[in-house]
C-alpha positions as CSV (number, residue, x, y, z in Angstrom):
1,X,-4.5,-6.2,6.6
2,X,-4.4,-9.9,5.7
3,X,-3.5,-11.9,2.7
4,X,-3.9,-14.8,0.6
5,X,-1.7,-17.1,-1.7
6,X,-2.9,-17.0,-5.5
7,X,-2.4,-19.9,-7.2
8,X,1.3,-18.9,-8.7
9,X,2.6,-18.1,-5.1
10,X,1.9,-14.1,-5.3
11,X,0.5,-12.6,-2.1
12,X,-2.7,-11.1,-2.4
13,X,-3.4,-8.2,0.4
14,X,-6.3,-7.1,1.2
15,X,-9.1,-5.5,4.3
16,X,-12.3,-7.2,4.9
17,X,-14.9,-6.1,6.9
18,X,-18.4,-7.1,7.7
19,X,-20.4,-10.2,8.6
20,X,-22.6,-11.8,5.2
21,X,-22.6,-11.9,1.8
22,X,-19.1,-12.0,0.3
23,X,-18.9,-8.4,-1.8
24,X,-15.2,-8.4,-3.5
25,X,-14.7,-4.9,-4.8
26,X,-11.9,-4.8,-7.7
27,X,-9.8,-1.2,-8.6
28,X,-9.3,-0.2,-12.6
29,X,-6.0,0.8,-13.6
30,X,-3.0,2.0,-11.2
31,X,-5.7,1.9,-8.0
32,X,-5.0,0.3,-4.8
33,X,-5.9,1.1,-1.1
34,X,-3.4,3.1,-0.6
35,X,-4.4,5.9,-2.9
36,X,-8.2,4.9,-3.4
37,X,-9.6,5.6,-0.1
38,X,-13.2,4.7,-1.7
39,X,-13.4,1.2,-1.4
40,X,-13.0,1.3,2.4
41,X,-15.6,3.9,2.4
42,X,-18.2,1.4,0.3
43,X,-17.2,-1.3,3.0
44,X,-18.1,0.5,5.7
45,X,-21.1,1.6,4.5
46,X,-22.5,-2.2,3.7
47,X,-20.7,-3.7,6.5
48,X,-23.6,-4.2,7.9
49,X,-25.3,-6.5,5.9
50,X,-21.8,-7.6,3.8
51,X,-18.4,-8.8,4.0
52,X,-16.6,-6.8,2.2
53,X,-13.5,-7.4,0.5
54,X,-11.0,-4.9,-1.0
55,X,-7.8,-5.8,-2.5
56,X,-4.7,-4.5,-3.9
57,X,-4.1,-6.1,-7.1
58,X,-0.6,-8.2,-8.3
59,X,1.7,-5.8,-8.7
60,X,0.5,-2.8,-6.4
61,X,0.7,-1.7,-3.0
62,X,1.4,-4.2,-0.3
63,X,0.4,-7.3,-3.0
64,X,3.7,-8.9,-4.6
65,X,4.0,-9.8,-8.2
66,X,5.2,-13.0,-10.2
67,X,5.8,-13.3,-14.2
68,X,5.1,-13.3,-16.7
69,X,2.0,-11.2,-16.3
70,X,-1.7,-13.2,-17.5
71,X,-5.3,-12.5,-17.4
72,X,-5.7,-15.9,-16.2
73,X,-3.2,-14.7,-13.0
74,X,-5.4,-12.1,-11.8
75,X,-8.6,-14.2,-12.0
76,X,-6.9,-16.8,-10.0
77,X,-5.9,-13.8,-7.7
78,X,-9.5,-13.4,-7.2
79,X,-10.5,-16.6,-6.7
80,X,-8.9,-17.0,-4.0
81,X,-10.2,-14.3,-2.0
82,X,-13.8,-16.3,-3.2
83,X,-12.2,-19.2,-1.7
84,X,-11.4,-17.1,1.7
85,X,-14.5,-15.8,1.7
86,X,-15.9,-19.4,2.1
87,X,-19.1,-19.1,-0.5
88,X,-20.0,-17.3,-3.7
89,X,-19.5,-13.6,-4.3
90,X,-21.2,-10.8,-6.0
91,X,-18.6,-8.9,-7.4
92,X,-18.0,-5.2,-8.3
93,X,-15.8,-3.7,-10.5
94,X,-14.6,-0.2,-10.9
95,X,-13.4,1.0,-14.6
96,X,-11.0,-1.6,-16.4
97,X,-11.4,-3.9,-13.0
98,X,-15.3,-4.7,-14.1
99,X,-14.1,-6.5,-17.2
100,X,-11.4,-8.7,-15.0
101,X,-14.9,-9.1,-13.3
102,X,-16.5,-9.9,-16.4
103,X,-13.4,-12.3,-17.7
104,X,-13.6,-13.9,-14.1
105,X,-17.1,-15.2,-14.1
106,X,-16.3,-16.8,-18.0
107,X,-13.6,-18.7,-16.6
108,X,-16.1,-19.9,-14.0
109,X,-15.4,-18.4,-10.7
110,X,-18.2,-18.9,-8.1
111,X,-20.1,-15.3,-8.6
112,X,-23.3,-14.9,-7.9
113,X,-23.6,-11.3,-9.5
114,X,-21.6,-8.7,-11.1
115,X,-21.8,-4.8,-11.0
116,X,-19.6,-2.6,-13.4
117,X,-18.9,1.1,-13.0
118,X,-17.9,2.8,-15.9
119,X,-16.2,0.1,-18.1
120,X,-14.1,2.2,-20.0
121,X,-14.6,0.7,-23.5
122,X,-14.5,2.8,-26.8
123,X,-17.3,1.5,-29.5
124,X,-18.2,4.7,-31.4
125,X,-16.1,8.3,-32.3
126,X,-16.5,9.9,-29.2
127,X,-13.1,9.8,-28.0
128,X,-9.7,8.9,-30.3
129,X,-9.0,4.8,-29.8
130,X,-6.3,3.7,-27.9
131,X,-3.2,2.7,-30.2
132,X,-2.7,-0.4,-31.4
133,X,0.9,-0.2,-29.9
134,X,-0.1,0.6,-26.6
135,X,0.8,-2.5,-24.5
136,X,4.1,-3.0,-26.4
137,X,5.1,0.5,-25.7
138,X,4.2,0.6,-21.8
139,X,5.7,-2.5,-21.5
140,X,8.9,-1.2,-23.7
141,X,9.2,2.4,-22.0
142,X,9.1,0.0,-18.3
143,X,11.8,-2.1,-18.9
144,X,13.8,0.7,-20.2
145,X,13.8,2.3,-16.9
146,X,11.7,5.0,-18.1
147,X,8.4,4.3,-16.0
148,X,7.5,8.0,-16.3
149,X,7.1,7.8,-20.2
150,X,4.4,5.1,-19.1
151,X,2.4,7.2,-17.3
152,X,2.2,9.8,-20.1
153,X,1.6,7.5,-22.0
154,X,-1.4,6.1,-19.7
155,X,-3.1,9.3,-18.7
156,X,-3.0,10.3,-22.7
157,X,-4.0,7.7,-24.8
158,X,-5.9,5.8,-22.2
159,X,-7.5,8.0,-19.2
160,X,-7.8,11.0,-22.3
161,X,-6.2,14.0,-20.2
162,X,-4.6,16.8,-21.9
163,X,-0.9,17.0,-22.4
164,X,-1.6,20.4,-20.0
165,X,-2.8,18.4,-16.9
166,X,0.0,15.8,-17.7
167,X,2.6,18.3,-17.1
168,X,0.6,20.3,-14.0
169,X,0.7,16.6,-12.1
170,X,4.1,15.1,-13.2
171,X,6.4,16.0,-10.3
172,X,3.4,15.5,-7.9
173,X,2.5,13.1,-5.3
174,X,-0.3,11.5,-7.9
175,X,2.4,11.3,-10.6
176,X,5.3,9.6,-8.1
177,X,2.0,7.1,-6.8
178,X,1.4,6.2,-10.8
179,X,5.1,5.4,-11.4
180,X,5.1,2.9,-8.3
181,X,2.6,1.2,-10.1
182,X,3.4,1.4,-14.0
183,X,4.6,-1.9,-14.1
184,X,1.0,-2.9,-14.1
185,X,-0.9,0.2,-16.4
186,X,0.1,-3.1,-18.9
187,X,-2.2,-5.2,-17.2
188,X,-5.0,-3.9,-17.5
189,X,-3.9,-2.8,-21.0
190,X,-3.7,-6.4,-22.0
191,X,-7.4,-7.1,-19.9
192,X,-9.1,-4.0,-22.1
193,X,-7.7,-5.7,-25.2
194,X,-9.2,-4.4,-28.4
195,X,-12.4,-3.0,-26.5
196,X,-11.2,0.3,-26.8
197,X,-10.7,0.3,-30.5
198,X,-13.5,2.3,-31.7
199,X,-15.3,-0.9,-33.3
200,X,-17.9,-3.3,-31.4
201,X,-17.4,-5.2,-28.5
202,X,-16.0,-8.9,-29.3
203,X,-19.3,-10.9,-28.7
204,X,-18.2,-14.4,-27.8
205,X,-15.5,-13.0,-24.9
206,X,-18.6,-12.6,-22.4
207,X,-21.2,-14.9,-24.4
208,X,-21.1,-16.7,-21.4
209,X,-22.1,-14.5,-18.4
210,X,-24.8,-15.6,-17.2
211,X,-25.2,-14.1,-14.2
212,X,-27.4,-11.0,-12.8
213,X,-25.6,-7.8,-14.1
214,X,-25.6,-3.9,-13.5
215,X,-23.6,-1.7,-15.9
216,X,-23.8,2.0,-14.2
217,X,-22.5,5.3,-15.7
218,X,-22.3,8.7,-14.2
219,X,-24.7,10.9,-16.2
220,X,-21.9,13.8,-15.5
221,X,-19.2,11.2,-17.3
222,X,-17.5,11.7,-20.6
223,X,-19.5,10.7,-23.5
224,X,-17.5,7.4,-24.2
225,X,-18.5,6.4,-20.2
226,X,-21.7,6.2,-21.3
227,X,-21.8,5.0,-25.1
228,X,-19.4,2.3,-23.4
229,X,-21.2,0.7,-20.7
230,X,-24.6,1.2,-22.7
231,X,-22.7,-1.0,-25.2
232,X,-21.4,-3.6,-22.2
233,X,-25.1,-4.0,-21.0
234,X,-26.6,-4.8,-24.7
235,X,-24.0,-7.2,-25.0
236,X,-25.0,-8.9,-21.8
237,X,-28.4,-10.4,-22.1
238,X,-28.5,-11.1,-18.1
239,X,-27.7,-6.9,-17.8
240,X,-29.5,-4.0,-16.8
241,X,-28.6,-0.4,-17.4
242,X,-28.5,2.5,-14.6
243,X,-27.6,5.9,-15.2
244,X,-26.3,7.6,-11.7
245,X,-27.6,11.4,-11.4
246,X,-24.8,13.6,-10.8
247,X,-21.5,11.1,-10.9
248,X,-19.0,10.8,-13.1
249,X,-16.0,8.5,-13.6
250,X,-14.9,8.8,-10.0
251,X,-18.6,8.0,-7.6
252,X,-18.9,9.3,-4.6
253,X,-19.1,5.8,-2.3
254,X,-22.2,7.4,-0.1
255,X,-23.7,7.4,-3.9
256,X,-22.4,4.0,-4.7
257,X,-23.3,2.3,-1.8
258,X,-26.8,2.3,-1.8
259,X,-27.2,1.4,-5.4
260,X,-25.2,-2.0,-4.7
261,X,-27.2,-3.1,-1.8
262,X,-30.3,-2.3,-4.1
263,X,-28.8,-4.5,-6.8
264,X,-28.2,-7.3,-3.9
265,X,-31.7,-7.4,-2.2
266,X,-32.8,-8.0,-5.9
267,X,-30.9,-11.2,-6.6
């Protein structure tokens, strides 16, 4: 493990491995590398021909945290693991972590390229929206000392399980894993903003990406993780579409891994 010092003082940890190209992979909601062993597996597989980078984010596993919580905090968390890195990035973000991507390269981070996974946006009826409420009441049920009502609350309104799996998980080693963290569900609550609202994406938050872009979805995914990133990538005049045979929210890395150093040799 090593770390680095974001701008507000909070230490960043995170594994790198490989010789080349900086490759900064960034986790969606409540991921980190101690529960998502996937990242390490996409760095190992383009270590070869990449430096891979794979973080916890502020709040989670071995990374501290400082308040009051801000978008503008995380980006700076990721520049500077650009700024260890020595050179621009291409940047990859899984879920809720490719719009902290997408946010990252507006405020003018040196990236060279950005892939997204699933962004979990809601722009049509396929799913309900996510309540209007929903960052004032993770944030409420947190400080109560009630970080279990947070998860609920998460894996509900946000990730769309049913009450039924909610209550076969709570108790488990997932469910204690998701408490550590809940302090942070918020954060990427305030980072999805009002993009899971069931109405179009807000056009002038990303009007200016201007770099090479590819939105993938899982053609096994739920029908909003498609209608969502199809939505990202027509949004994005630099973007290309890919639909992945077979995956679904969750890609397999040996799947994922080849795709991204396709995208690479093309910039």
């Amino acid at each position: 493990m090593s770390t680095v010092k974001s701008a507000d003082g909070t230490t960043i940890a995170f594994d790198a491995i490989g010789e080349g190209r900086p490759l900064i992979l960034i986790d969606g909601a409540t991921a980190h590398r101690a529960v998502n062993p996937s990242n390490a597996e996409v760095a190992k597989l383009l270590s070869d021909e990449f430096r891979v980078y794979y973080y916890d984010r502020r709040g989670r596993g071995e990374s501290t945290d400082t308040k009051p919580y801000a978008i503008q905090r995380e980006i700076e968390d990721l520049a500077a693991l650009i700024e260890d890195a020595g050179q621009p990035a291409i940047v990859f973000g899984w879920s809720s972590g490719g719009l902290l991507a997408l946010d990252a390269t507006v405020a003018g981070l040196p990236i060279t390229a950005l892939a997204l996974f699933e962004p979990p946006v809601v722009v049509d009826d396929s799913r309900p929206p996510l309540p209007t409420d929903y960052v004032e009441r993770l944030e409420s049920s947190v400080a109560a000392g009630r970080p279990g009502d947070a998860v609920e609350l998460f894996m509900t309104a946000a990730a769309g399980m049913p009450a039924e799996f909610v209550d076969m998980v709570r108790g488990t080693e997932i469910w204690s894993a998701t408490e550590a963290v809940a302090g942070t569900i918020a954060y990427d609550g305030r980072i999805m903003g009002t993009t899971m609202s069931g109405n179009p994406l807000p056009a002038e938050r990303w009007a200016a990406v201007a770099v090479p872009t590819l939105v993938m979805y899982g053609n096994g995914t739920a029908p909003f993780l498609k209608s969502g990133p199809t939505a990202v990538s027509e949004l994005l005049p630099t973007a290309r579409l890919l639909e992945v045979e077979g995956e679904n929210h969750n890609v397999e890395p040996p799947v994922l891994a080849p795709v991204l150093r396709s995208f690479a040799h093309e910039l």
